[in-house]
C-alpha positions as semicolon CSV with decimal commas, in nm:
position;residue;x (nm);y (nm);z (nm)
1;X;1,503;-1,188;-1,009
2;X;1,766;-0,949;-0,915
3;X;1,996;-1,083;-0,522
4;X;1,892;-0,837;-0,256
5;X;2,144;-0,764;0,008
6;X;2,048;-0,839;0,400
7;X;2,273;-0,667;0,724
8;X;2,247;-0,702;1,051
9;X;2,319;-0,969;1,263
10;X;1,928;-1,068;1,346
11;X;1,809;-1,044;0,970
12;X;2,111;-1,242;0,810
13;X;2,063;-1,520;1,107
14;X;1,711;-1,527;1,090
15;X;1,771;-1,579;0,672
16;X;2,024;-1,879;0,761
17;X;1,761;-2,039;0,980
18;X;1,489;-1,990;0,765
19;X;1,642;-2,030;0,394
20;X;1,978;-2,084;0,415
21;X;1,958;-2,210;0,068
22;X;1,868;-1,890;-0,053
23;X;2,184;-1,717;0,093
24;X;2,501;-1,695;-0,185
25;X;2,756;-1,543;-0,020
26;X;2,829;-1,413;0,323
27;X;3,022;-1,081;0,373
28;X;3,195;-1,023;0,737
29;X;3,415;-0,744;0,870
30;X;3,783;-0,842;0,847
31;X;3,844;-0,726;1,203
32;X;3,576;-0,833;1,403
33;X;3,618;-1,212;1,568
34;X;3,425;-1,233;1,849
35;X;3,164;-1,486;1,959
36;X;2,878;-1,368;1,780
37;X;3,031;-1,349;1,469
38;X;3,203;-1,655;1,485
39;X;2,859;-1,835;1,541
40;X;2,705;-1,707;1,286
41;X;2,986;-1,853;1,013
42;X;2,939;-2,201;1,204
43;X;2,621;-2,169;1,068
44;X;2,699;-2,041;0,738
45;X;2,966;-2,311;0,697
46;X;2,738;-2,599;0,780
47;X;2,495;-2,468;0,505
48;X;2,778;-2,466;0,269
49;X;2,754;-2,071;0,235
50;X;3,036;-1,908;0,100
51;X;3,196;-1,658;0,345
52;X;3,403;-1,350;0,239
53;X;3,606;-1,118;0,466
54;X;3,568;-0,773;0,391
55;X;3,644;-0,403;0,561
56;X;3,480;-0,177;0,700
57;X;3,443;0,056;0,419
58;X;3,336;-0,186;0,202
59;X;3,030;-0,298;0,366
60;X;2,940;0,097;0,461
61;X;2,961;0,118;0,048
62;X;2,707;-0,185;0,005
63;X;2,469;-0,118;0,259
64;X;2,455;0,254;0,225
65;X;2,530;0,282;0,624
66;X;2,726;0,171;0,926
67;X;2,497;0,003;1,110
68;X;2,550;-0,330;0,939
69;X;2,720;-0,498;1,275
70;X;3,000;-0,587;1,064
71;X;2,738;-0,869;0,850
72;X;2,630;-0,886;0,514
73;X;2,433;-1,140;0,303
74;X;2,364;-1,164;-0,073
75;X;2,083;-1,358;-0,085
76;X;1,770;-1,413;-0,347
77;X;1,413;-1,310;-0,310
78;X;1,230;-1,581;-0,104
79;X;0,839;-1,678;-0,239
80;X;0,619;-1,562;-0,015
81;X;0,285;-1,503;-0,162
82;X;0,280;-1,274;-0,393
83;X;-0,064;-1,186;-0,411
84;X;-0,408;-1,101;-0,192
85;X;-0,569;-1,417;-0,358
86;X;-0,288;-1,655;-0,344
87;X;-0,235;-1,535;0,025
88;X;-0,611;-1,610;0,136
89;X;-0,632;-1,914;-0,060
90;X;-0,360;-2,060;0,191
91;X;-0,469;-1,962;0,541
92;X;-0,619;-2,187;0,793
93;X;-0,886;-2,037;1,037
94;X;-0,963;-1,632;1,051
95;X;-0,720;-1,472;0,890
96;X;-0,549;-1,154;1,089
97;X;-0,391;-0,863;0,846
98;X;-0,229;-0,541;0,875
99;X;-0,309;-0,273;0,641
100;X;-0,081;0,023;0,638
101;X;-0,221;0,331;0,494
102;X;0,082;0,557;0,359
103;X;0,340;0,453;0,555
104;X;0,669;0,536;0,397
105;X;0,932;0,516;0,642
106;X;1,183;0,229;0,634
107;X;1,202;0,193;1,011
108;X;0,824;0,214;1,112
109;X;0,780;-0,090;0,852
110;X;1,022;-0,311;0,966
111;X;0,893;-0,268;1,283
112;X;0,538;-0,361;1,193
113;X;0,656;-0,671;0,974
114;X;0,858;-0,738;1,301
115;X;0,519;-0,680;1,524
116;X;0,261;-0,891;1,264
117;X;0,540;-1,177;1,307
118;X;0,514;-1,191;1,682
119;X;0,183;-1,189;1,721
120;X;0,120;-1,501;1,431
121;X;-0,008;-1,227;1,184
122;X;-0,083;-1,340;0,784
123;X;0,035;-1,061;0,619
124;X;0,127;-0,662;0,567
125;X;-0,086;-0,487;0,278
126;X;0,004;-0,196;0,168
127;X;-0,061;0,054;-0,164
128;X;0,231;0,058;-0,420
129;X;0,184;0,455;-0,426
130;X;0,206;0,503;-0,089
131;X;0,482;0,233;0,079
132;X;0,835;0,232;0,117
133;X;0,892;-0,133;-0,042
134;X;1,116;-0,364;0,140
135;X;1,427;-0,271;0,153
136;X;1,775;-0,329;0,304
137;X;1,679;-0,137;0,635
138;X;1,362;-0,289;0,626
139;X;1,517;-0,598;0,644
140;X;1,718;-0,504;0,932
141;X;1,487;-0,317;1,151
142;X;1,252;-0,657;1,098
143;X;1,495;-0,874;1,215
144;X;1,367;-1,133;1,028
145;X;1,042;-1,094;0,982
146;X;1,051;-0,975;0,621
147;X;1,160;-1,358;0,535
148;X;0,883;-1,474;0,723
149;X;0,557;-1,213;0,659
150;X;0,416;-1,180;0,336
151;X;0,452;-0,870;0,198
152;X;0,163;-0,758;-0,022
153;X;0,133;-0,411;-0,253
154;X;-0,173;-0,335;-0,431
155;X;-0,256;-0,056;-0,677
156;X;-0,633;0,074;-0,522
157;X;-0,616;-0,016;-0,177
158;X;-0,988;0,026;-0,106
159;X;-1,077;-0,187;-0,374
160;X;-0,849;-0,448;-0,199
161;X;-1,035;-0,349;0,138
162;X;-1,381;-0,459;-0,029
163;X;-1,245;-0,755;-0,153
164;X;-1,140;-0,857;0,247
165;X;-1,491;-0,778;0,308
166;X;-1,616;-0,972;0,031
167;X;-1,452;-1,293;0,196
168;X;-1,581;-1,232;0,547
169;X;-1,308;-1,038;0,708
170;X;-1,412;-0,755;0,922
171;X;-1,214;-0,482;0,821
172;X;-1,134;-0,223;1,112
173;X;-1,016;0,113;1,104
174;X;-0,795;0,330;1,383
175;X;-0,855;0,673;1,453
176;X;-0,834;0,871;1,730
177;X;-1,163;1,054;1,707
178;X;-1,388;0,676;1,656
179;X;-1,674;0,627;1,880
180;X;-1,593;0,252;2,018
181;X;-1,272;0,170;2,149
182;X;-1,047;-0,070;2,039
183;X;-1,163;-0,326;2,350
184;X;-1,522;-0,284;2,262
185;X;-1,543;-0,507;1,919
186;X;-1,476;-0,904;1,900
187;X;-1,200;-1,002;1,665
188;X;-1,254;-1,374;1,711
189;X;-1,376;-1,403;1,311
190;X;-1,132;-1,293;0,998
191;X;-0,980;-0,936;1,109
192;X;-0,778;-0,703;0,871
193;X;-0,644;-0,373;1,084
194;X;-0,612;-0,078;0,886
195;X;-0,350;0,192;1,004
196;X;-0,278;0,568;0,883
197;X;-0,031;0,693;0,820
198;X;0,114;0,933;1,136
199;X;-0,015;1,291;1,142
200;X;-0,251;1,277;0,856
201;X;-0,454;0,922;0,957
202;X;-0,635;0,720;0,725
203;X;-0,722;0,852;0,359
204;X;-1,059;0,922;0,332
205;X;-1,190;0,657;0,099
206;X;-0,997;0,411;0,311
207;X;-1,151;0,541;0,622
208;X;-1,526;0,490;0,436
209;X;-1,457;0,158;0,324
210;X;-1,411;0,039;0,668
211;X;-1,678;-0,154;0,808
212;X;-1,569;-0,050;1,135
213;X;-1,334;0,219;1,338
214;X;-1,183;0,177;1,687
215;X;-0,974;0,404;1,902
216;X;-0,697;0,298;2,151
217;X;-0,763;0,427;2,475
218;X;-0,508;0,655;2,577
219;X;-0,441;0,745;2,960
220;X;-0,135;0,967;2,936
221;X;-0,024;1,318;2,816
222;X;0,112;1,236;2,447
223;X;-0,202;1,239;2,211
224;X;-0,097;0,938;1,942
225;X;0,160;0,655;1,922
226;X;0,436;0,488;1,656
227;X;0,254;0,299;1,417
228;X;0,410;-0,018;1,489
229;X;0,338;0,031;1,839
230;X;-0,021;0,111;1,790
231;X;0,010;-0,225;1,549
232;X;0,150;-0,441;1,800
233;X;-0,144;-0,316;2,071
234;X;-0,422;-0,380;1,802
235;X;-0,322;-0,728;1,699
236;X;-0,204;-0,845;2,021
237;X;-0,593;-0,756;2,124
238;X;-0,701;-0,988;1,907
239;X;-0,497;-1,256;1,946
240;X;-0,594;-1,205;2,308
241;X;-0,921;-1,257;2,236
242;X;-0,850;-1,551;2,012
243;X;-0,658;-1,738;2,320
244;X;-0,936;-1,723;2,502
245;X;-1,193;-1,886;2,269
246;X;-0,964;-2,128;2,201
247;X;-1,054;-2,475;2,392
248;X;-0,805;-2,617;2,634
C-alpha cells in the first residue's frame, strides 16, 4: 500500500502519538529550531523515527503548498475499518455517524473528521463519486483526526443509508426547509446524520431515504452554515442528549 505524506505540526504529532510505528521518516525545515520543533524530534527520536533536514523548497515541492509549518512525515496507511460492516460489527452502544452528501472540498472534510473526533463520533461515510478522498490537506486541516476516524466510501450511498436503517440506526437528514427542528427528535438510540452538500443540499434519493429530517434553528441574518459547523452543532446535540441519559 503506497506511504502517504502528512504536514503540519498537529497531524504529524497527533500520528507520533497515535502510531508512531507507522511513521518512516521525518522531514523538517533546515532553518527552523525553535521549541516546537525541537519537541516534536524528541518525540520522533524516542520512537526511533528517522529525521531528515530539508529546505524550504523542498517540502513546498512535496506537499504541493507552504503551509506545511516547516514538518513533514512519510508515513503508511493506518487500518481503520475499512468497511460499513466491519465498522458496525465493532461498536459498543448506539452508534453515532456522519454522512456527507457531495462534499468535495479538502478543507470542509478535515474539518468534519476533526468535528466527529471531538464529539466521540464512529465514523465519516461518504460516496466514492461524490468525496474528495483523504488527502494531504485533509490530513492537515484534521489535525489528527484522519488517524483516528474511520473513513468510509461507498459506491450507492442510499443503499448504504437502508442498510443503517436495517440495523436500527435512525438515519436523519438536514435541511433548511424540514418541519421539526433539530432539538425536537431524541438521538439517545443508533444515529447516522446525513449532510448536503452546501448550496445544492441533500440529493434527492438521499433526502427520501431518510427516515427523518431536522432543521437547525437559525436566529441571525446569514441563511445556512459551513458544513462542519452545522456537523459539529448536530452531533454535539446528541451527545448532549446522550450525557444526560447516562447514569451518574
Amino acid at each position: 500500500m503506497k506511504n502517504k505524506v502528512i504536514f503540519g505540526f498537529h497531524a504529524v504529532t497527533s500520528r507520533l502519538r497515535h502510531e508512531a510505528a507507522s511513521v518512516e521518516e521525518l522531514l523538517v525545515d533546515s532553518e527552523r529550531n525553535d521549541r516546537r520543533m525541537q519537541d516534536l524530534q524528541k518525540m520522533a527520536k524516542e520512537a526511533g523515527i528517522r529525521i531528515i533536514a530539508a529546505d524550504s523548497a523542498r517540502l513546498d515541492k512535496m506537499v504541493g503548498t507552504r503551509r506545511h509549518q516547516g514538518v513533514v512525515a512519510i508515513a503508511s496507511p493506518l487500518s481503520l475499518a475499512k468497511n460499513l460492516d466491519e465498522l458496525l460489527d465493532a461498536i459498543e452502544g448506539p452508534p453515532l455517524l456522519l454522512v456527507l452528501d457531495g462534499i468535495t472540498d479538502p478543507h470542509n472534510l478535515g474539518a468534519c473528521l476533526r468535528v466527529a473526533d471531538s464529539v466521540g463520533a464512529h465514523a465519516v461515510i461518504a460516496p466514492k463519486d461524490r468525496s474528495v478522498g483523504i488527502n494531504a490537506t485533509v490530513e492537515k486541516v484534521a489535525s489528527g483526526a484522519a488517524q483516528t476516524v474511520p473513513y468510509i466510501t461507498v459506491t450507492n450511498l442510499a443503499r448504504t443509508l437502508r442498510q443503517l436503517r436495517e440495523r436500527d440506526i435512525w438515519v436523519v437528514g438536514t435541511s433548511d426547509d424540514a418541519g421539526k427542528s433539530l432539538y425536537e427528535v431524541d438521538y439517545a438510540a443508533g444515529t447516522a446524520f446525513v449532510m448536503g452538500s452546501e448550496g445544492e443540499g441533500m440529493r434527492r434519493l438521499t433526502r427520501e431515504t431518510c427516515d427523518e429530517l431536522v432543521a437547525i434553528p437559525m436566529f441571525g441574518s446569514v441563511e445556512s452554515l459551513n458544513i462542519s459547523v452545522a456537523s459539529g452543532i448536530c452531533l454535539y446535540e446528541a451527545r448532549r442528549q446522550r450525557l444526560l441519559k447516562t447514569p451518574s
